[in-house]
C-alpha positions, -999 to 999 in steps of 0.1 A, spaced: -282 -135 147 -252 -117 157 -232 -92 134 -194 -96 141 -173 -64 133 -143 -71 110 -110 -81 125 -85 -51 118 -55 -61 137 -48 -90 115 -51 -65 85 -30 -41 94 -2 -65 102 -7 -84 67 -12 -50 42 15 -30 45 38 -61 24 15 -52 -3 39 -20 -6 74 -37 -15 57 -67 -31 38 -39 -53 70 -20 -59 94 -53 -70 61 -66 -94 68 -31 -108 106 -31 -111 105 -69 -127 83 -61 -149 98 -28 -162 136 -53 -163 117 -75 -183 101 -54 -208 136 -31 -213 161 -62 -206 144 -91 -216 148 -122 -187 183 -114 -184 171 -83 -164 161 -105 -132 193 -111 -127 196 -86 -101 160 -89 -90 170 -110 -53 192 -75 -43 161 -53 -56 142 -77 -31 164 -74 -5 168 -31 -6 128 -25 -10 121 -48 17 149 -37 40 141 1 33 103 -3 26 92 -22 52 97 -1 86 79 31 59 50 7 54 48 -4 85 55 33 99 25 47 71 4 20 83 3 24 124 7 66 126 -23 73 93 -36 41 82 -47 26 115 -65 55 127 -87 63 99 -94 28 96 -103 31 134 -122 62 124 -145 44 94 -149 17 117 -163 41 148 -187 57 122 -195 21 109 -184 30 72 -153 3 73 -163 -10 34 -143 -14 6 -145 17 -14 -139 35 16 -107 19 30 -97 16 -12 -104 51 -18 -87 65 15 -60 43 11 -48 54 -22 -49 92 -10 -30 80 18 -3 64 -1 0 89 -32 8 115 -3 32 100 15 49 80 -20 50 120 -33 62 130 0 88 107 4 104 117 -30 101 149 -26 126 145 1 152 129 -19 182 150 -35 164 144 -71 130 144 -66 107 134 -94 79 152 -111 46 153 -86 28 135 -121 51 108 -118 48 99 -78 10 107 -72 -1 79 -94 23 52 -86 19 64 -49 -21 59 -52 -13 23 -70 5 11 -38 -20 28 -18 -49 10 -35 -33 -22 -36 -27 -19 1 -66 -7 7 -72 -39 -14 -53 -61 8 -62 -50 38 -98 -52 26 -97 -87 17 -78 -100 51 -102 -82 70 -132 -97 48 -148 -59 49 -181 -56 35 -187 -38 -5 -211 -16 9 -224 0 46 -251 -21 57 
């Protein structure tokens, strides 16, 4: 019986929405809790800026850092779940903090390092799941 490596090019062309779809779950539910349903009024233009402005980083993130080490667990044939999870939640908490830091107001480093390891993780999870990756090296 044959063992068939994971498919990564499918993947990495389906993870990276996990990034705006993670960050408009977090603004509707953060209008909801302060605003009640009323807050979602505006929720199709939130939408439309995160996608618009969050895709081509996500995309970007995904092809220049998050392809190559996935190409690197893969050459050392550790291309599991903890390990794209783990590594993809450093990856995104650095370049979530790094992307703030460049704005005129950037927040607090305790503020963008978790919420930037959140997307990260959700996009390790993702691009776990399409891939079908194993839990563990075999």
């Amino acid at each position: 019986m044959t063992e068939t490596k994971p498919s990564i090019w499918k993947a990495a062309l389906i993870a990276p929405l996990g990034v705006p779809l993670s960050i408009v779950f977090a603004a509707a539910c953060e209008s909801v809790s302060n605003l009640g349903f009323s807050g979602l009024a505006d929720l199709s233009a939130t939408v439309l800026l995160v996608f618009l402005f969050g895709l081509p980083i996500s995309y970007g993130a995904m092809l220049l850092i998050g392809l190559p080490y996935v190409i690197w667990l893969r050459s050392r044939a550790w291309l599991t779940w903890a390990f794209v999870c783990i590594g993809a939640a450093v990856l995104g908490s650095v370049i979530w903090a790094g992307y703030w830091q460049l704005s005129l107001r950037p927040p607090s480093l305790a503020r963008t390092v978790p919420a930037g390891a959140l997307i990260g993780f959700v996009v390790g999870v993702i691009f776990s799941w399409v891939a079908k990756l194993p839990s563990r090296v075999s």
